[in-house]
PyMOL Python script that loads the backbone (N, CA, C, O; Angstrom):
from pymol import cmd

cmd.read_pdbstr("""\
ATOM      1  N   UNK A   1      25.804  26.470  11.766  1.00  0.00           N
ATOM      2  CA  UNK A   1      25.140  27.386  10.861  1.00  0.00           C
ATOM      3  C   UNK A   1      25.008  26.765   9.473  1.00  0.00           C
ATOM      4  O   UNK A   1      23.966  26.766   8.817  1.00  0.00           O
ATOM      5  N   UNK A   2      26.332  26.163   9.042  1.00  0.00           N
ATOM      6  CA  UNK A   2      25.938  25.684   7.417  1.00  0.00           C
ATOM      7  C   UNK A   2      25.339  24.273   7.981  1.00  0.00           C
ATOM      8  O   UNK A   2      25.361  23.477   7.043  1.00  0.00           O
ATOM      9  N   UNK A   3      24.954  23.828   8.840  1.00  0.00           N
ATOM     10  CA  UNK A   3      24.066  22.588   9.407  1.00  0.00           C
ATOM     11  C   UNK A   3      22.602  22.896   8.808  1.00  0.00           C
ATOM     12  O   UNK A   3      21.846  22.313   8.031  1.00  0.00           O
ATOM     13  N   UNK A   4      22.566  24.289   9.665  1.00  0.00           N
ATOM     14  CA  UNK A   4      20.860  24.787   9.051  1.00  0.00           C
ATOM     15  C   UNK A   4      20.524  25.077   7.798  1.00  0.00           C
ATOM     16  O   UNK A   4      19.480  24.776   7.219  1.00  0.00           O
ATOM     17  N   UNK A   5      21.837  25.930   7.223  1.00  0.00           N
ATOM     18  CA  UNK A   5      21.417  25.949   5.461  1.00  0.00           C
ATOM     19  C   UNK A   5      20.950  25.288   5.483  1.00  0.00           C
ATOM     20  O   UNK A   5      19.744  25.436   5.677  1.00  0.00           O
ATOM     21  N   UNK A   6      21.637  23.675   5.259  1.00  0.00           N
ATOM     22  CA  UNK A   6      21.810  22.740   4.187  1.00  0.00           C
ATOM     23  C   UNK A   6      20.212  21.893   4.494  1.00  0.00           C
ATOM     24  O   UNK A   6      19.568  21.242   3.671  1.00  0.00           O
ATOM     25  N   UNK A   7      19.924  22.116   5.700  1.00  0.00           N
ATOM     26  CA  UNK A   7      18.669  21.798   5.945  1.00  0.00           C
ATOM     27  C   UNK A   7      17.108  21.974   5.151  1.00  0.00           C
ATOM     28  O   UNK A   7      16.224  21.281   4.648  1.00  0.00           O
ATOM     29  N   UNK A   8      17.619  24.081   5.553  1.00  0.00           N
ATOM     30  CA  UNK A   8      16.610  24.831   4.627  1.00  0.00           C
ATOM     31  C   UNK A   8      16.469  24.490   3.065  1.00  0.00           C
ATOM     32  O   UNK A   8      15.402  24.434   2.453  1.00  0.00           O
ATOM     33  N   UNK A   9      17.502  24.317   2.641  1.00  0.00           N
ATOM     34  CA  UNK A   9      18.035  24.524   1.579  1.00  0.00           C
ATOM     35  C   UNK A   9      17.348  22.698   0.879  1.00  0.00           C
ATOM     36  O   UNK A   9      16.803  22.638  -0.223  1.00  0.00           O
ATOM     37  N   UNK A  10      17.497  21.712   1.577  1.00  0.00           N
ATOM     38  CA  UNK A  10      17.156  20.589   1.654  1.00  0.00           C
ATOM     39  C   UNK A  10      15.684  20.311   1.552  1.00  0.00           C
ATOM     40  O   UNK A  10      15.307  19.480   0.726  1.00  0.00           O
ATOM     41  N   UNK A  11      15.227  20.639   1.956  1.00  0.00           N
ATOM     42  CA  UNK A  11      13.297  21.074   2.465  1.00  0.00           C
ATOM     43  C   UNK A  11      13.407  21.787   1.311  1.00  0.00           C
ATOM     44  O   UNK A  11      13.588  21.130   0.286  1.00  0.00           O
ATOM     45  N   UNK A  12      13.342  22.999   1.225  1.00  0.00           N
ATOM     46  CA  UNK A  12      12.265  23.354  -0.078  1.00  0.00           C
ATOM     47  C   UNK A  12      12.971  23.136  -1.073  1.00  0.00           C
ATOM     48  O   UNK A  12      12.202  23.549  -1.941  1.00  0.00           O
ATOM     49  N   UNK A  13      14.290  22.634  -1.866  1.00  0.00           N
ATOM     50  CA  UNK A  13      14.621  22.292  -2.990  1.00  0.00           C
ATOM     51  C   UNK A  13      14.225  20.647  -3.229  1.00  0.00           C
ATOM     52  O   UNK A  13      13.866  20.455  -4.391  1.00  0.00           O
ATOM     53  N   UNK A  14      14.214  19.462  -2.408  1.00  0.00           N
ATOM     54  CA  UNK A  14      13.853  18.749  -2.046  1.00  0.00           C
ATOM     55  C   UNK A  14      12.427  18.580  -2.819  1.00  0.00           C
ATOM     56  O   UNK A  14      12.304  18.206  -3.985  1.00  0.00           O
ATOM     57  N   UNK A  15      11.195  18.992  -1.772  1.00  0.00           N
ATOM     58  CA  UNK A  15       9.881  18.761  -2.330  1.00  0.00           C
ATOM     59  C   UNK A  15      10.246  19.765  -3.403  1.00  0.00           C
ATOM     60  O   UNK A  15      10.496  18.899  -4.241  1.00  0.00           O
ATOM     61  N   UNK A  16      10.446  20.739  -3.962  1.00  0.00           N
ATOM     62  CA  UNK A  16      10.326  20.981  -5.541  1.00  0.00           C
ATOM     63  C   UNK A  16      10.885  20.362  -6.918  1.00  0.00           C
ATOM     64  O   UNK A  16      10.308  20.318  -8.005  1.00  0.00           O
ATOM     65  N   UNK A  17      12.178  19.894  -6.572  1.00  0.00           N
ATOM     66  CA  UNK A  17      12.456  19.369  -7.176  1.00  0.00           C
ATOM     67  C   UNK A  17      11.766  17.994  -7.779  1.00  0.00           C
ATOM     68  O   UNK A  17      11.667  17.754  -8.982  1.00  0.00           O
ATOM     69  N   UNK A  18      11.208  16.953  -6.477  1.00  0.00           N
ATOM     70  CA  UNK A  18      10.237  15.870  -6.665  1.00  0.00           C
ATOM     71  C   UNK A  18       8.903  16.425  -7.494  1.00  0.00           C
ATOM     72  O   UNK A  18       8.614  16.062  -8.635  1.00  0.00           O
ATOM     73  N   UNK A  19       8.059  17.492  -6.596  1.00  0.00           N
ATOM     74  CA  UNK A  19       6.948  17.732  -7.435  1.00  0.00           C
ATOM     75  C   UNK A  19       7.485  17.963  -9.576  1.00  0.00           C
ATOM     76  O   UNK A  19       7.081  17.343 -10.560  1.00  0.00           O
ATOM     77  N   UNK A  20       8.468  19.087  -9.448  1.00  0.00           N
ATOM     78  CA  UNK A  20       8.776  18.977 -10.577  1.00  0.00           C
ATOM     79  C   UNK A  20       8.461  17.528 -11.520  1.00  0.00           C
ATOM     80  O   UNK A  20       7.516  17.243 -12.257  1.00  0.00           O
ATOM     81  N   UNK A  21       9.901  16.651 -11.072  1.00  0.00           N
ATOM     82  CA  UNK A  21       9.706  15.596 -11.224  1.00  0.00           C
ATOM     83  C   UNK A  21       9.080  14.639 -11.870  1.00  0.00           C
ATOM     84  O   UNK A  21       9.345  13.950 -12.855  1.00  0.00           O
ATOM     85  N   UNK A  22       7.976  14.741 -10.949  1.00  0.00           N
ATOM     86  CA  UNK A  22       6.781  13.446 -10.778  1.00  0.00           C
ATOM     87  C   UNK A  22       5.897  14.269 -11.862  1.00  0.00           C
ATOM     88  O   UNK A  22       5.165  13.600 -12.590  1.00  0.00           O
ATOM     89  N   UNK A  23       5.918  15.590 -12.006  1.00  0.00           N
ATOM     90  CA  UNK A  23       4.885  16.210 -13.120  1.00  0.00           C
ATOM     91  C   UNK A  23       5.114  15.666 -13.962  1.00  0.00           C
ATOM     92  O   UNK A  23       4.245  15.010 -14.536  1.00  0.00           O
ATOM     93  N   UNK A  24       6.622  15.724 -14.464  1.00  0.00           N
ATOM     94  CA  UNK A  24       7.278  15.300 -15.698  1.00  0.00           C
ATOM     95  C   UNK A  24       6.815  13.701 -15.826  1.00  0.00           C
ATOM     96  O   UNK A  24       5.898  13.211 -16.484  1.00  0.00           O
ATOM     97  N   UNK A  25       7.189  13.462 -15.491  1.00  0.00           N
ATOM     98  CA  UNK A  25       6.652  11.981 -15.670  1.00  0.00           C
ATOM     99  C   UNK A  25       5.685  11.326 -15.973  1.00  0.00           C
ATOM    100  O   UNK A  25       5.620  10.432 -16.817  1.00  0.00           O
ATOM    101  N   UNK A  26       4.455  11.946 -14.951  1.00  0.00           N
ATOM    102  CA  UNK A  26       3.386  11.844 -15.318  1.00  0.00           C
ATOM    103  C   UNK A  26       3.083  11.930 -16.917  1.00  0.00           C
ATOM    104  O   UNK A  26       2.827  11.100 -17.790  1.00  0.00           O
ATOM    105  N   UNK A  27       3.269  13.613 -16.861  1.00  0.00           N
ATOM    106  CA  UNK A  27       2.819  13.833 -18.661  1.00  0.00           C
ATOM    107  C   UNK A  27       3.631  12.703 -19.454  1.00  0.00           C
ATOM    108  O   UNK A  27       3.059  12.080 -20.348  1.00  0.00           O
ATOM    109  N   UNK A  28       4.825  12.469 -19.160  1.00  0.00           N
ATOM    110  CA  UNK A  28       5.119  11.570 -19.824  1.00  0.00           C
ATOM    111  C   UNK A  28       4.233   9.896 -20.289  1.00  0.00           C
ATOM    112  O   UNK A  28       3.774   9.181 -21.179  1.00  0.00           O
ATOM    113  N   UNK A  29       4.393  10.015 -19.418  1.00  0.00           N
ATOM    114  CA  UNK A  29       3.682   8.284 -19.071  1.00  0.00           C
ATOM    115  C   UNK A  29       2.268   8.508 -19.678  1.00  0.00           C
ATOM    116  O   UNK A  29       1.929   7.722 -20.563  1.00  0.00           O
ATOM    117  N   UNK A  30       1.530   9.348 -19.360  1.00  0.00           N
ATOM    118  CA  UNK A  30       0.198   9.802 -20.262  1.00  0.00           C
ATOM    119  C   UNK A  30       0.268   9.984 -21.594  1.00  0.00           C
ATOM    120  O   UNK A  30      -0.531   9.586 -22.442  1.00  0.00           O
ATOM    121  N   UNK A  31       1.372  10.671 -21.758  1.00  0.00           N
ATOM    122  CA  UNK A  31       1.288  10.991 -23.437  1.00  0.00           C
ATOM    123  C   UNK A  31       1.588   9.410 -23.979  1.00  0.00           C
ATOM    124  O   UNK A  31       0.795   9.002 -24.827  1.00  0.00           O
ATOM    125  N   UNK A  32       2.688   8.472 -23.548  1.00  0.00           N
ATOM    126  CA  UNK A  32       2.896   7.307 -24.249  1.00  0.00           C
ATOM    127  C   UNK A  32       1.431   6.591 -24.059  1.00  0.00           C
ATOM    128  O   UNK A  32       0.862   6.063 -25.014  1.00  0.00           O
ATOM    129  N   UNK A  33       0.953   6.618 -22.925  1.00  0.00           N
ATOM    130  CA  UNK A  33      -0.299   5.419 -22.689  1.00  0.00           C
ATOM    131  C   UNK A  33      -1.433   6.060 -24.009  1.00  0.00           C
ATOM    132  O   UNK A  33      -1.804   5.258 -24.866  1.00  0.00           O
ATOM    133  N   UNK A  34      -1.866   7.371 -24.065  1.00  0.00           N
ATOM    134  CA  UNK A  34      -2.612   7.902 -25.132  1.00  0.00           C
ATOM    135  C   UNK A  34      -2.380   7.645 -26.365  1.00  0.00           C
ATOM    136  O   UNK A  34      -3.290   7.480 -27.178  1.00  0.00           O
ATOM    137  N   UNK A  35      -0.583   7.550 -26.783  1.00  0.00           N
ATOM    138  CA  UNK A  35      -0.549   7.259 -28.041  1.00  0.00           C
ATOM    139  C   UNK A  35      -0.468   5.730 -28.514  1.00  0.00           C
ATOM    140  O   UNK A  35      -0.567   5.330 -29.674  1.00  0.00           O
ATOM    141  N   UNK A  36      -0.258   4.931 -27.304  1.00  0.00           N
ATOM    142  CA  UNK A  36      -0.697   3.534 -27.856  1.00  0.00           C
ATOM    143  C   UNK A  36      -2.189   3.200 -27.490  1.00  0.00           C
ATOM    144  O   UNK A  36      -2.506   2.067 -27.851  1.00  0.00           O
ATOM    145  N   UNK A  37      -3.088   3.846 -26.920  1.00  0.00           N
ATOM    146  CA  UNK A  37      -4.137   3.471 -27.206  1.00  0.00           C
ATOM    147  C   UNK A  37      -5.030   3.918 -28.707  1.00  0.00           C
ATOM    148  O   UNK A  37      -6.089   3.433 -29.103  1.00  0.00           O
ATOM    149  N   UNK A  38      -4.138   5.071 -29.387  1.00  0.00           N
ATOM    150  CA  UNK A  38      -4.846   5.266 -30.373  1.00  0.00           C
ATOM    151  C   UNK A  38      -4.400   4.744 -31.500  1.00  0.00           C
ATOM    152  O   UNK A  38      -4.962   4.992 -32.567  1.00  0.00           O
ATOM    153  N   UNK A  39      -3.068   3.760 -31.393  1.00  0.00           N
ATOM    154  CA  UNK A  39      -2.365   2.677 -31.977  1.00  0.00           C
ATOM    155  C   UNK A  39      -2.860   1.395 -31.670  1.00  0.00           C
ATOM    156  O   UNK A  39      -2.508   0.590 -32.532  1.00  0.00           O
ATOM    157  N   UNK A  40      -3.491   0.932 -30.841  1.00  0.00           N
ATOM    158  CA  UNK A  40      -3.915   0.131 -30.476  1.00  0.00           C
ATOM    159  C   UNK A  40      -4.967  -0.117 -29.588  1.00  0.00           C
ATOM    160  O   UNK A  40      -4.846  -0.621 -28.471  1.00  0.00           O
ATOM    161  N   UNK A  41      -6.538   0.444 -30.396  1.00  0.00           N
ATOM    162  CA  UNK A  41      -7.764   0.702 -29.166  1.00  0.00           C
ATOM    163  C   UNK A  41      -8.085  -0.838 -28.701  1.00  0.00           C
ATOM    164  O   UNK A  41      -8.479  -1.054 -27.555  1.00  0.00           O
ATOM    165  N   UNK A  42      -7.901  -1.871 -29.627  1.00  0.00           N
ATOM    166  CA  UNK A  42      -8.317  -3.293 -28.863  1.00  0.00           C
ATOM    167  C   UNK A  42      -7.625  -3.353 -27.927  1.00  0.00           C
ATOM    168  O   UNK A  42      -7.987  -4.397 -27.384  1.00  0.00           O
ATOM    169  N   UNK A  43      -6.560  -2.775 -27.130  1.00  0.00           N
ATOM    170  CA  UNK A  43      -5.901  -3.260 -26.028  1.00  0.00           C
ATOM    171  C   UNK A  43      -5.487  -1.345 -25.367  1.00  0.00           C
ATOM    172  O   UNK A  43      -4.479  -0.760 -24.972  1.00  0.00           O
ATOM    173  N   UNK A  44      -6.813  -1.027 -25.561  1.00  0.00           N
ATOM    174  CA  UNK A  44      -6.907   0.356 -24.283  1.00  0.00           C
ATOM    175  C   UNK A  44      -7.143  -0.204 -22.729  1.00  0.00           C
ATOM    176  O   UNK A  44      -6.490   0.243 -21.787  1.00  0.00           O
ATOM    177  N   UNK A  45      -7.626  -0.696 -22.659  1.00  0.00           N
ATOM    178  CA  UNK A  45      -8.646  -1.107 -21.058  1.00  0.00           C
ATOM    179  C   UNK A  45      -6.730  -1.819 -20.932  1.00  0.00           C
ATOM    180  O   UNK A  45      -5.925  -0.979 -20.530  1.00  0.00           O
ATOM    181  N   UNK A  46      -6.234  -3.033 -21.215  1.00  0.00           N
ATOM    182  CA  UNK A  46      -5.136  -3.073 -20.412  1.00  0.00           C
ATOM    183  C   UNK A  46      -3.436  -2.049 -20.516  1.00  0.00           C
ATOM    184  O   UNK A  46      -2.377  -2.289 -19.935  1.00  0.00           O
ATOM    185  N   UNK A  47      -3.791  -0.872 -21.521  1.00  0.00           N
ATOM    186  CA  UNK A  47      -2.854   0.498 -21.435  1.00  0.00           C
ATOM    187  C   UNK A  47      -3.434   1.493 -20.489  1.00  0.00           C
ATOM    188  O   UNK A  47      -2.767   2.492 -20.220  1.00  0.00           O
ATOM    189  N   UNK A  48      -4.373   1.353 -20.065  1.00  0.00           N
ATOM    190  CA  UNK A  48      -5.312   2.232 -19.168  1.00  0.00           C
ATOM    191  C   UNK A  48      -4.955   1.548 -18.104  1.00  0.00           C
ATOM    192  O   UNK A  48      -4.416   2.316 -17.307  1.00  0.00           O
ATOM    193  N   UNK A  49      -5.006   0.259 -17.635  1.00  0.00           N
ATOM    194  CA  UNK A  49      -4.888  -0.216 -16.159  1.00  0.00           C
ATOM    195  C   UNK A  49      -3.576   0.072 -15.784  1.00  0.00           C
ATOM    196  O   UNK A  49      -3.345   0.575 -14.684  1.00  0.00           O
ATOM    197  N   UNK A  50      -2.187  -0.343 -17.034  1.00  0.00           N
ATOM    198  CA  UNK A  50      -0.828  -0.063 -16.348  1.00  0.00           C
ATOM    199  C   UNK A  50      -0.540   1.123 -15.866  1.00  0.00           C
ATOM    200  O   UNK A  50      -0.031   1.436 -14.790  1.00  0.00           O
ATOM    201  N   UNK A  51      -0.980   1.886 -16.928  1.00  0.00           N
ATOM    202  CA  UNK A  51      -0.752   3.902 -17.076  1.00  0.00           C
ATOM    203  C   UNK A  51      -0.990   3.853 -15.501  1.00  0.00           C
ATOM    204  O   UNK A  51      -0.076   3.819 -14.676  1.00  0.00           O
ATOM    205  N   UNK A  52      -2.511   3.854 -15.167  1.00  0.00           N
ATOM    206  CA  UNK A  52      -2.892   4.121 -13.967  1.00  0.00           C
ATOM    207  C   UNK A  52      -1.761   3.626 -12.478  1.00  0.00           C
ATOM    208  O   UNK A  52      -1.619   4.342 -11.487  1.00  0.00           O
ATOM    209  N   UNK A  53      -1.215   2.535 -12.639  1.00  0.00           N
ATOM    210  CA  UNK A  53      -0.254   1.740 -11.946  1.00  0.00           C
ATOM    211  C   UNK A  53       0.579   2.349 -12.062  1.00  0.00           C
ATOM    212  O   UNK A  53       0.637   3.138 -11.119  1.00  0.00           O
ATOM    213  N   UNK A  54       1.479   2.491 -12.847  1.00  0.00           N
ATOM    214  CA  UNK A  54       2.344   3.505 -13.403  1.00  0.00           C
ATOM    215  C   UNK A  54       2.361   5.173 -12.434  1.00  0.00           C
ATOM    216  O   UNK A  54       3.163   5.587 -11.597  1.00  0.00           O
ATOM    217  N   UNK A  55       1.353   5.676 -12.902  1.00  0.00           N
ATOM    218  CA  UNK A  55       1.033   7.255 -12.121  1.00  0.00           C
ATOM    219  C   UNK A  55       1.099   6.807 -10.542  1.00  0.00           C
ATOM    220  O   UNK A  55       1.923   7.338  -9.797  1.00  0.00           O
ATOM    221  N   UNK A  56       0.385   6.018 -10.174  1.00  0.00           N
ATOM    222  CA  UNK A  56       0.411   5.605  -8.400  1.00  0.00           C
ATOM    223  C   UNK A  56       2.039   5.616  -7.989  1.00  0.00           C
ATOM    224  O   UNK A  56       2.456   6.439  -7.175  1.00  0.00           O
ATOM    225  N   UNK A  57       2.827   4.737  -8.555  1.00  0.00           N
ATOM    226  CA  UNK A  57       3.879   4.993  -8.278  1.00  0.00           C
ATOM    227  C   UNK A  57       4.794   6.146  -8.375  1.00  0.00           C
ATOM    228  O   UNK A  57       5.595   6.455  -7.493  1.00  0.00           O
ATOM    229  N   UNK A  58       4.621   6.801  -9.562  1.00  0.00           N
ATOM    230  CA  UNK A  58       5.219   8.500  -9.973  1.00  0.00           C
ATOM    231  C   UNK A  58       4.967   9.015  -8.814  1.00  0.00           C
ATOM    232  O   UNK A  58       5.809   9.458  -8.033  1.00  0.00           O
ATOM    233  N   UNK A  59       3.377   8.960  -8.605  1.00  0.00           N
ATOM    234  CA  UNK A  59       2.522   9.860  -7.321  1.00  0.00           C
ATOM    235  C   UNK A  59       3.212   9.498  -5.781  1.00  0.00           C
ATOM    236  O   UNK A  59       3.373  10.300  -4.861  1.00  0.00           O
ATOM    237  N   UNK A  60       3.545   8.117  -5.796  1.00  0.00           N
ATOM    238  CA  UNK A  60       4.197   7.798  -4.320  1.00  0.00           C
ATOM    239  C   UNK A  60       5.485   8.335  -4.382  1.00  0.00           C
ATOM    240  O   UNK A  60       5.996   8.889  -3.409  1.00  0.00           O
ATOM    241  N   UNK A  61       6.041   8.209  -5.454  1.00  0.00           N
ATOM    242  CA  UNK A  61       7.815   8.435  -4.906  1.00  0.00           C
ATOM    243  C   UNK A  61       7.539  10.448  -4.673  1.00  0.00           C
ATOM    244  O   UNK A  61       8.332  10.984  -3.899  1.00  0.00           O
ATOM    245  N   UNK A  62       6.579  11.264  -5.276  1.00  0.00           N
ATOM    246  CA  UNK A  62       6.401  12.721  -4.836  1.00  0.00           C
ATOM    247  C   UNK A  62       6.123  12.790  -3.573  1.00  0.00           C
ATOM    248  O   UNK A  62       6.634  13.713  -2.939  1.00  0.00           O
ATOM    249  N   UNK A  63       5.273  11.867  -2.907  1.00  0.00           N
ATOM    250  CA  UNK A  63       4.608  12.148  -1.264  1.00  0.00           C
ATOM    251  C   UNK A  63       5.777  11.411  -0.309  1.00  0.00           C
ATOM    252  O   UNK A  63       6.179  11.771   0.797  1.00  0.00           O
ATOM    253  N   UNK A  64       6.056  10.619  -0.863  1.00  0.00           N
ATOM    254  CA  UNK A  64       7.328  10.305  -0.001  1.00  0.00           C
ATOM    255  C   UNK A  64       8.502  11.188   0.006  1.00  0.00           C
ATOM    256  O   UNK A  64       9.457  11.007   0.762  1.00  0.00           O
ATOM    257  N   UNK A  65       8.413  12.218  -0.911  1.00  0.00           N
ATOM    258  CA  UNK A  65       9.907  13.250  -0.742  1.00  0.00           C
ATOM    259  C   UNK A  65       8.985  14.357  -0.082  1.00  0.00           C
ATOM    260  O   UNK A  65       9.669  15.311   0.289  1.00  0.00           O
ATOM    261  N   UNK A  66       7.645  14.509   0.171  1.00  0.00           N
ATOM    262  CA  UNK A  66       6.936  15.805   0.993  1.00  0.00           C
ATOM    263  C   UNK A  66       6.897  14.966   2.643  1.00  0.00           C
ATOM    264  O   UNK A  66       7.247  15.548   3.670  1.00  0.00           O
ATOM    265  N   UNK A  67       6.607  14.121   2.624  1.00  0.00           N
ATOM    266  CA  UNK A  67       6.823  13.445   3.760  1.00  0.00           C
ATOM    267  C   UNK A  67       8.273  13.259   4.170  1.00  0.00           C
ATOM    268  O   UNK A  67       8.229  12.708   5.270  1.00  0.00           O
ATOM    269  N   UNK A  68       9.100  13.387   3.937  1.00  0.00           N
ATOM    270  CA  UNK A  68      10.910  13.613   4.719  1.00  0.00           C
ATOM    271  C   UNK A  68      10.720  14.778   4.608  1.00  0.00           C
ATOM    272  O   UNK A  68      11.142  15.364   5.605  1.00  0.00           O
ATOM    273  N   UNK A  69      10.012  15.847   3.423  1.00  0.00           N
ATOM    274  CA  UNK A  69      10.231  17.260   4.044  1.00  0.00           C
ATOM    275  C   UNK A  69       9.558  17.288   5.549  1.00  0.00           C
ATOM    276  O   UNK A  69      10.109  17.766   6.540  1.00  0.00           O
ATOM    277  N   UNK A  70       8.574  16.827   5.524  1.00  0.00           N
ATOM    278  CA  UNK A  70       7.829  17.224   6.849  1.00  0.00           C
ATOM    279  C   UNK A  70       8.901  16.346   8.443  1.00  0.00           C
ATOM    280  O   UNK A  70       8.894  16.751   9.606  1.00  0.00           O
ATOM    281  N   UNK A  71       9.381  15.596   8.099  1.00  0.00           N
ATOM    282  CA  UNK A  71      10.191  14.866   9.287  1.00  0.00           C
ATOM    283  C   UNK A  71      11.752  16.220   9.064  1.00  0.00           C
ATOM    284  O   UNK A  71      12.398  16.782   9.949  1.00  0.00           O
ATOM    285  N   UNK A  72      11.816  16.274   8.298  1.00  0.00           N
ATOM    286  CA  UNK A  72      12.842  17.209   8.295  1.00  0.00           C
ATOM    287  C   UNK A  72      13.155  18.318   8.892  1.00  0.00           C
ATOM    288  O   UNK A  72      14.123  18.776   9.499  1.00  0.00           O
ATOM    289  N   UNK A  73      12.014  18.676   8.553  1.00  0.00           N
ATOM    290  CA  UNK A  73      11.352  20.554   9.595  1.00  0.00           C
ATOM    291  C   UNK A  73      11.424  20.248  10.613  1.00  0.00           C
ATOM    292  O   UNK A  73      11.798  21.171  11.337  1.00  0.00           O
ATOM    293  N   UNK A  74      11.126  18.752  11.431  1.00  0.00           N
ATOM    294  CA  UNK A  74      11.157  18.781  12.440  1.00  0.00           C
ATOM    295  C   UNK A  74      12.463  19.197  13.119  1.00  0.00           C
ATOM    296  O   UNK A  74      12.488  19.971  14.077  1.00  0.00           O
ATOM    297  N   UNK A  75      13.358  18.738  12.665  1.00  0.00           N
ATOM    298  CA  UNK A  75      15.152  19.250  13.133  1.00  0.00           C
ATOM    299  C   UNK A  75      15.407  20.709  12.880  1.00  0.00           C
ATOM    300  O   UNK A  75      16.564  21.124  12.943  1.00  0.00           O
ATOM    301  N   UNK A  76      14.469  21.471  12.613  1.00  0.00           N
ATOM    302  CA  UNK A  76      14.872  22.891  12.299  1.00  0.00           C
ATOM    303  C   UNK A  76      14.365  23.474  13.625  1.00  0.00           C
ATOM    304  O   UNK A  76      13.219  23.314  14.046  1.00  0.00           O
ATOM    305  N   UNK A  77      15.115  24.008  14.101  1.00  0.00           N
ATOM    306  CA  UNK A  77      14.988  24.756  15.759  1.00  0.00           C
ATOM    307  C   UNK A  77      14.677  26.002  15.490  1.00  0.00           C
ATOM    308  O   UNK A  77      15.158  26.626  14.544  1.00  0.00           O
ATOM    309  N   UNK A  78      13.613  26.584  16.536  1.00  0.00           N
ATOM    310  CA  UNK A  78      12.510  27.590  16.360  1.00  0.00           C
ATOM    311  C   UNK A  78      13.140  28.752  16.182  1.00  0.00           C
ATOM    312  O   UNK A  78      14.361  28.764  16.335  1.00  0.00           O
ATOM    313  N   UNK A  79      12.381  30.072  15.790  1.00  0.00           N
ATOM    314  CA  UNK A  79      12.736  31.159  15.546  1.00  0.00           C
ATOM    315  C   UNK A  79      14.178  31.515  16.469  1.00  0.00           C
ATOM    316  O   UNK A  79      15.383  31.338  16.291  1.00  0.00           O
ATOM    317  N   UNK A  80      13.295  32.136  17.580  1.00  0.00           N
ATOM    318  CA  UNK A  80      14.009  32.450  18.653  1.00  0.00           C
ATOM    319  C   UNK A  80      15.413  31.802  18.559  1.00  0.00           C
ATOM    320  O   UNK A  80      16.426  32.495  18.473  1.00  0.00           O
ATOM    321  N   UNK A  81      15.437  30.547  18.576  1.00  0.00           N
ATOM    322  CA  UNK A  81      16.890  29.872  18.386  1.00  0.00           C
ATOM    323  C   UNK A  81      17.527  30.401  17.369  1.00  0.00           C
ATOM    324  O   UNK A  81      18.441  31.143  17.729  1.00  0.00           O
ATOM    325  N   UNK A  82      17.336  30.260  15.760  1.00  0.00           N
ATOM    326  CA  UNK A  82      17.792  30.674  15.098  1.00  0.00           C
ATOM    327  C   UNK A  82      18.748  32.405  14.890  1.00  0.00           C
ATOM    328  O   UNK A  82      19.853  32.686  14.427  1.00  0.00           O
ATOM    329  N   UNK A  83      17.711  33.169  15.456  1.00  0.00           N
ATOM    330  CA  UNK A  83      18.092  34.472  15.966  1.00  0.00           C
ATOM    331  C   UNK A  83      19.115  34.851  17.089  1.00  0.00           C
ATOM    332  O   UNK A  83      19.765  35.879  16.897  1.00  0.00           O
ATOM    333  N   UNK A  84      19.360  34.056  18.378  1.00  0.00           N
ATOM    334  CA  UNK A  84      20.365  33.856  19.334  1.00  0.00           C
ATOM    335  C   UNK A  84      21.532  33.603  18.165  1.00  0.00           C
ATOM    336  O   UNK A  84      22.475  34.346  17.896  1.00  0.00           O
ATOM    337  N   UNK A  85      21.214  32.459  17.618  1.00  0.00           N
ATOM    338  CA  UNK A  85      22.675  32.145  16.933  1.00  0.00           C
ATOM    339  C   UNK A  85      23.325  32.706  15.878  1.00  0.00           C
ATOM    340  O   UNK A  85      24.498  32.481  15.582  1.00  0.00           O
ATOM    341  N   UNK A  86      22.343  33.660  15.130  1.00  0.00           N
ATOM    342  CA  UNK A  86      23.038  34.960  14.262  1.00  0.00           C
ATOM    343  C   UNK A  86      23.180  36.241  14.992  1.00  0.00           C
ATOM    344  O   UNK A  86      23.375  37.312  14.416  1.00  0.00           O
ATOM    345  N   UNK A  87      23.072  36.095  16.363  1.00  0.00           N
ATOM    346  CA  UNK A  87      23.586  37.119  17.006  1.00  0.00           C
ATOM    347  C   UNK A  87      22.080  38.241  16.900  1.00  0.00           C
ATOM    348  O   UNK A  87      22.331  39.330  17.417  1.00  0.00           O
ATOM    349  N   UNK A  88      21.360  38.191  16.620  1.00  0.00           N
ATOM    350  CA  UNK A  88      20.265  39.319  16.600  1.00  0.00           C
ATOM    351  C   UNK A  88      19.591  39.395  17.806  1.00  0.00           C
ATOM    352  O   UNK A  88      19.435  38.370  18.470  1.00  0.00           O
ATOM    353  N   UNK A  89      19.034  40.808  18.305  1.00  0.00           N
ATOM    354  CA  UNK A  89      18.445  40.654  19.936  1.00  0.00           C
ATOM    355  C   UNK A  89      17.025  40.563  19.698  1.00  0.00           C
ATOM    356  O   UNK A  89      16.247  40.441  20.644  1.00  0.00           O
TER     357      UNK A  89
END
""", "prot")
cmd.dss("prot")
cmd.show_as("cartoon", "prot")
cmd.util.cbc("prot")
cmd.orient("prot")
C-alpha cells in the first residue's frame, strides 16, 4: 500500500515539480540573455544562439521527468486492483 502512495505521489509531484522548474529557469535564462543583449547589441545574434541552446536543454531535462512519469504509470495496477486491496466491493 505505501508502495502505491509513493508511486502516486511520485507521478504527479514529479512532473510538477520539473514543469515548475524548467519555467523558472527559462524566465531566468531569458531575462539574463535580454539584458546582455541590451548591454551588448554587437554581440546579440551570438546571446541569442546560446539562450536558445540553453532553453533546449531546460526544455529536455522537463520532458524527460514527463517521460518517467509516463513509464511510471505503467507500474500502477488498474482500478479494480487497487479497490480489492483497500478492501472495497
Amino acid at each position: 500500500m505505501l508502495y502505491l502512495f509513493g508511486l502516486v505521489i511520485t507521478i504527479g509531484f514529479g512532473i510538477a515539480v520539473a514543469a515548475f522548474a524548467g519555467g523558472l529557469g527559462q524566465g531566468k535564462a531569458v531575462s539574463a540573455a535580454l539584458e546582455g543583449m541590451a548591454r551588448q547589441p554587437e554581440n546579440s545574434g551570438r546571446i541569442q544562439m546560446v539562450m536558445i541552446i540553453g532553453l533546449a536543454f531546460i526544455e529536455s531535462l522537463t520532458i524527460y521527468a514527463l517521460v518517467m512519469g509516463f513509464i511510471l504509470k505503467n507500474y500502477l495496477p488498474e482500478t479494480a486492483e487497487i479497490l480489492k486491496i483497500l478492501g472495497a466491493h
